[in-house]
C-alpha positions, 0 to 999 in steps of 0.5 A: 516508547509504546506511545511513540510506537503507536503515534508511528504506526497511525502515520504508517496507516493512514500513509498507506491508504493514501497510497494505496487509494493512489495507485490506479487501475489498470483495467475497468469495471467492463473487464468483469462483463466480458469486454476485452481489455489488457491483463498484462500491465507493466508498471513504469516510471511514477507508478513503478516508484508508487508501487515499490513506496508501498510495499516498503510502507507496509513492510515497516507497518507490519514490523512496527505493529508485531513489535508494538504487540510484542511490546504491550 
């Protein structure tokens, strides 16, 4: 059970910096230097559904890894 856990929740991770690697910026590096740029940024489409898989990704990662501890 415990070595399951642990397999589970080394998928989960390298899972979720895969997709959080994915997700793109809205907004550059020019922004920082006082270039004008749009703040506001509505998620639509792929990016809405990449956004929702990741936060369920690292909701059962965080369920997992509190579990494993409570386990070991």
């Amino acid at each position: 059970m415990k070595e399951a856990l642990q397999l589970a929740e080394l998928i989960l991770a390298i899972s979720l910096v895969v997709l959080i690697l994915m997700q793109s910026r809205g907004t550059s590096l020019g922004s920082v230097f006082g270039q004008e740029g749009s703040v506001f940024h509505t998620r639509r489409g792929a990016e809405r559904v990449l956004f929702n898989v990741t936060i369920g990704v690292a909701a059962v990662f965080v369920i997992i890894s509190l579990f494993l501890a409570r386990v070991s």
